[in-house]
NUKOL-517681 format. One record per residue (C-alpha): residue in three letters; residue number from 0; x, y, z; chain. Coordinates in nm, 2 decimals. Example, Ala and Ser with C-alpha at 12.3 -4.5 7.8 and 13.67 -1.06 7.14 Angstrom:
2
('ALA',0,(1.23,-0.45,0.78),'A'),
('SER',1,(1.37,-0.11,0.71),'A'),
REM end
This chain:
180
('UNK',0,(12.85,7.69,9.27),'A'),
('UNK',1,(12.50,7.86,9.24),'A'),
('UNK',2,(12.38,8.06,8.96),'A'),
('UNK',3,(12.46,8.42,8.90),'A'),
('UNK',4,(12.29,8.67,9.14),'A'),
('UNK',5,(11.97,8.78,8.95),'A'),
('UNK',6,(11.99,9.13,8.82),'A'),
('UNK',7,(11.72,9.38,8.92),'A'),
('UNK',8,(11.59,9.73,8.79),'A'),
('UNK',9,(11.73,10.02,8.99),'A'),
('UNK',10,(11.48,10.24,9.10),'A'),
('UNK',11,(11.58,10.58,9.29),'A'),
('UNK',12,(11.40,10.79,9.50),'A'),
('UNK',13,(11.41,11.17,9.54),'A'),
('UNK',14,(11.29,11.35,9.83),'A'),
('UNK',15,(11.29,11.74,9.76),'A'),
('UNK',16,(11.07,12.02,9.85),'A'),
('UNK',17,(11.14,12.24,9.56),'A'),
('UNK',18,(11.13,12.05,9.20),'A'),
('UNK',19,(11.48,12.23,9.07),'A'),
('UNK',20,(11.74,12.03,9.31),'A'),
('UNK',21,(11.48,11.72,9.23),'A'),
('UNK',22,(11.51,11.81,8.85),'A'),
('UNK',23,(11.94,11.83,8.88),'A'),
('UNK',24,(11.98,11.52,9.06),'A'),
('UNK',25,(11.76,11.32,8.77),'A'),
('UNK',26,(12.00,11.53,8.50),'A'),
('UNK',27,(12.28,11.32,8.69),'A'),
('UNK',28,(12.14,11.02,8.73),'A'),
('UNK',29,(12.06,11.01,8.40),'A'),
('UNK',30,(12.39,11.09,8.30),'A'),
('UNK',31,(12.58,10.87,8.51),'A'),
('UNK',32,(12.31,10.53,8.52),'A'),
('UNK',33,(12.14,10.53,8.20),'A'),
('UNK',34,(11.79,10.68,8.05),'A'),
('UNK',35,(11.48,10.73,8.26),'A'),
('UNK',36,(11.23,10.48,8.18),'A'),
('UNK',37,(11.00,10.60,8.40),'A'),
('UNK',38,(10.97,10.88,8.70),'A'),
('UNK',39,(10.64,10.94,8.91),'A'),
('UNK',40,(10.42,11.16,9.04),'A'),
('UNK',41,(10.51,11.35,9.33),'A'),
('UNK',42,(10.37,11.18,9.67),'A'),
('UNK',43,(10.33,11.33,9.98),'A'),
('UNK',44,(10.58,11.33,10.21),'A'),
('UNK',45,(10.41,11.35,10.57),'A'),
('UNK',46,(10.48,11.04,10.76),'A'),
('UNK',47,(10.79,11.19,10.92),'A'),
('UNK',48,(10.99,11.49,10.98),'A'),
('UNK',49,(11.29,11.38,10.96),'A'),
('UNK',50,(11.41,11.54,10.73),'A'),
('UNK',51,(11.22,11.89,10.78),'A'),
('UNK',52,(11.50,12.07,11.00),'A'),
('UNK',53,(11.76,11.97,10.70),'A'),
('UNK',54,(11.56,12.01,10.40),'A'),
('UNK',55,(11.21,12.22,10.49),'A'),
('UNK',56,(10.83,12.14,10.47),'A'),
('UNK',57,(10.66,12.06,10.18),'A'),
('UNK',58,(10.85,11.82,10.11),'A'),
('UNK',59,(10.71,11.56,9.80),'A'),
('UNK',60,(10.89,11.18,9.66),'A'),
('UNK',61,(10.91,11.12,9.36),'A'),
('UNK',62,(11.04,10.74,9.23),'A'),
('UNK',63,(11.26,10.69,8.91),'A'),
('UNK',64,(11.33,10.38,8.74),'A'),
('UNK',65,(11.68,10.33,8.51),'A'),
('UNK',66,(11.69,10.18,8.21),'A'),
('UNK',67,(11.89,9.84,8.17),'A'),
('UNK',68,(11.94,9.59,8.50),'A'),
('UNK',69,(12.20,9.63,8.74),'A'),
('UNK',70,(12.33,9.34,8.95),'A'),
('UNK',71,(12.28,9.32,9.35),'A'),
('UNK',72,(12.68,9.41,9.40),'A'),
('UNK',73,(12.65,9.72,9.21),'A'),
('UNK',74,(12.40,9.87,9.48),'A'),
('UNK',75,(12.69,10.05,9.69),'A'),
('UNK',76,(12.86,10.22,9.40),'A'),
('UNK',77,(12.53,10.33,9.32),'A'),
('UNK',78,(12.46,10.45,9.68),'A'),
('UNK',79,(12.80,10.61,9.68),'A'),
('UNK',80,(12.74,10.83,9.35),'A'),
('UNK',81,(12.38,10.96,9.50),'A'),
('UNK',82,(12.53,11.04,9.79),'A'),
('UNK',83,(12.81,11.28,9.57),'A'),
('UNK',84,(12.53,11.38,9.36),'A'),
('UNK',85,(12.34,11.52,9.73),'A'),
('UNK',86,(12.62,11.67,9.85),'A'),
('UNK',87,(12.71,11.84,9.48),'A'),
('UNK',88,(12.32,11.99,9.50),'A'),
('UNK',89,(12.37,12.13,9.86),'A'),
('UNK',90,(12.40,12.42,10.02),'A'),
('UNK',91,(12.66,12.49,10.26),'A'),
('UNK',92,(12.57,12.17,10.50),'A'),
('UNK',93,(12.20,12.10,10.42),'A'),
('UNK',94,(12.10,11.85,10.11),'A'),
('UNK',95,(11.83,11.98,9.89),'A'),
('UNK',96,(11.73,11.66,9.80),'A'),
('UNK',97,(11.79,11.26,9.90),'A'),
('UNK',98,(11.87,11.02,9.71),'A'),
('UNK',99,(11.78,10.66,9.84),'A'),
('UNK',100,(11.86,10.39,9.54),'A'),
('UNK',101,(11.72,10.03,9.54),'A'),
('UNK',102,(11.67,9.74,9.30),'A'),
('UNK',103,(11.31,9.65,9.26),'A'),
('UNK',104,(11.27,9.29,9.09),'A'),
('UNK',105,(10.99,9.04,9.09),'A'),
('UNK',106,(11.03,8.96,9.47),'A'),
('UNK',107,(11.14,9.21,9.66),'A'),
('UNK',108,(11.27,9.59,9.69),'A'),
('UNK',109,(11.59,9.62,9.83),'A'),
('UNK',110,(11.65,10.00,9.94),'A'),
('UNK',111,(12.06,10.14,9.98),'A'),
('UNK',112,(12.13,10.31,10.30),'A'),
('UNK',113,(12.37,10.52,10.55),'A'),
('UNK',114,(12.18,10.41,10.83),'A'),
('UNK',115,(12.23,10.11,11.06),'A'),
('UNK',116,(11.95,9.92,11.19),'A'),
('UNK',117,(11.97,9.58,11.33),'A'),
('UNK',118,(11.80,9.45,11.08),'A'),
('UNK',119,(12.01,9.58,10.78),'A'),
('UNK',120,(12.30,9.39,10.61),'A'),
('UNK',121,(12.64,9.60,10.58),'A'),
('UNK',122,(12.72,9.57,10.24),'A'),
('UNK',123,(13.03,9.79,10.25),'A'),
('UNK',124,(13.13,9.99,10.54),'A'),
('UNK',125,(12.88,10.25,10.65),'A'),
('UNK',126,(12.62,10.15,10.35),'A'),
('UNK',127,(12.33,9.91,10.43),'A'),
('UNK',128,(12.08,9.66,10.24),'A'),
('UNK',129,(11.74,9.66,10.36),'A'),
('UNK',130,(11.48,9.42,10.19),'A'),
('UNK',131,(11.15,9.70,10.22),'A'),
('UNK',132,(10.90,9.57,10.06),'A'),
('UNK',133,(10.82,9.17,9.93),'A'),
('UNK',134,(10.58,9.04,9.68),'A'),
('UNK',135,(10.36,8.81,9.76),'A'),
('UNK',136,(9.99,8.69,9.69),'A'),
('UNK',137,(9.98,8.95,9.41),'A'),
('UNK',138,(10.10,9.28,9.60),'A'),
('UNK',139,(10.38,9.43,9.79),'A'),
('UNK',140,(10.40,9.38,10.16),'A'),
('UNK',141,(10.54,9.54,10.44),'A'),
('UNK',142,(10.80,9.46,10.72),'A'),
('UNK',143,(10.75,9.56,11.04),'A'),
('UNK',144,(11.09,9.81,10.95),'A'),
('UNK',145,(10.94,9.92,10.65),'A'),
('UNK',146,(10.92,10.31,10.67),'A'),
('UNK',147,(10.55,10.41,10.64),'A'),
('UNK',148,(10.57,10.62,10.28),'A'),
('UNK',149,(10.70,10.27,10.14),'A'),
('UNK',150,(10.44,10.09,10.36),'A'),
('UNK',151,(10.11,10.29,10.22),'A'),
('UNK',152,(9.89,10.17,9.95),'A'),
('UNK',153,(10.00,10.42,9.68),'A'),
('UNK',154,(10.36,10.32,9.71),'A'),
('UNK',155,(10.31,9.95,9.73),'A'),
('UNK',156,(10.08,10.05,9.42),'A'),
('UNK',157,(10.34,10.25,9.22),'A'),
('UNK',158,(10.60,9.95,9.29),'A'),
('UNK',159,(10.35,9.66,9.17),'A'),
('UNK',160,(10.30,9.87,8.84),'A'),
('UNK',161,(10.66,9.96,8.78),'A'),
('UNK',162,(10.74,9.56,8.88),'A'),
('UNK',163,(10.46,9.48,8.61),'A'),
('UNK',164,(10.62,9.68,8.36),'A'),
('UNK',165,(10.95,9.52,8.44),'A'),
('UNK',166,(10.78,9.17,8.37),'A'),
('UNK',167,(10.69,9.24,8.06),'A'),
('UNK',168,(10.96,9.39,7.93),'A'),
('UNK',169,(11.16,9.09,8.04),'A'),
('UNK',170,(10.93,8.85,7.86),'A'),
('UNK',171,(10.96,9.05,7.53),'A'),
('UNK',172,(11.31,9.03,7.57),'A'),
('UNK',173,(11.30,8.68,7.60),'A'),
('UNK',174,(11.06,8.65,7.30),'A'),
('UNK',175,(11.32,8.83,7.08),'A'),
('UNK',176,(11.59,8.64,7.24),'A'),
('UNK',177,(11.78,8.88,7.46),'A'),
('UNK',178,(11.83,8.90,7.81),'A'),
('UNK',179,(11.71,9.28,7.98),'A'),
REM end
């Protein structure tokens, strides 16, 4: 037997044009995941239009990071709750804002999604791992699937500061003999 999968921060991000649906789906979160240790700036969301005919221009990311570690297996329940939380914050059949959850930990970000890709692990059916982003030689780096916004500077950036934060918080831990 191995050792016990490595718990990870869980980090959300919400796409939204307007800031209220943004706002309600972090009053949720919260609610439901545990106290917001941290929650960006928005950033620019021009890299695709995916989402434009569902949602509308303007549209702006912003990332959130959870209090406490949650454990790999806990990323579809996770994925299953933001989904709820989009569809409670829509009107009629269009999502005000999306909700992509992922663990971030010293390695790697893992994002949650509905979408299949060859390269993406089922984890339970229709929900799919995707490592993003790695770490290595000091910085975040990209995968030839790695959606551009993840891909540019300022969110490799943003992640290296959120994973140094998580770092150190893990070492005081250690130093007062608990495990975060």
């Amino acid at each position: 037997m191995g050792a016990a999968p490595r718990p990870a921060r869980l980090v959300v991000s919400l796409l939204a044009g307007p800031e209220e649906p943004r706002a309600s789906a972090l009053q949720h979160l919260a609610s439901l995941l545990g106290r917001v240790v941290f929650y960006s700036e928005p950033m620019a969301f021009t890299n695709s239009v995916y989402y434009t005919p569902e949602m509308g221009p303007g549209l702006t990311r912003r990332l959130a990071a959870l209090e406490g570690l949650r454990l790999p297996g806990e990323l579809v329940e996770i994925k299953r709750l933001c989904t709820r939380i989009e569809q409670e914050l829509s009107r009629g059949d269009k999502r005000r804002v999306n909700l992509d959850p992922g663990l971030l930990d010293r390695d790697s970000l893992v994002l949650a999604t509905h979408k299949y890709a060859g390269h993406r692990l089922e984890l339970a059916p229709g929900i799919f791992g995707e490592v993003t982003l790695y770490y290595q030689g000091g910085c975040y780096k990209a995968l030839p699937w790695t959606y551009p916004d993840y891909s540019g500077e300022d969110m490799r950036d943003l992640l290296g500061f959120m994973r140094g934060r998580l770092l150190w918080q893990s070492k005081q831990a250690q130093a007062r003999g608990e495990y975060l």
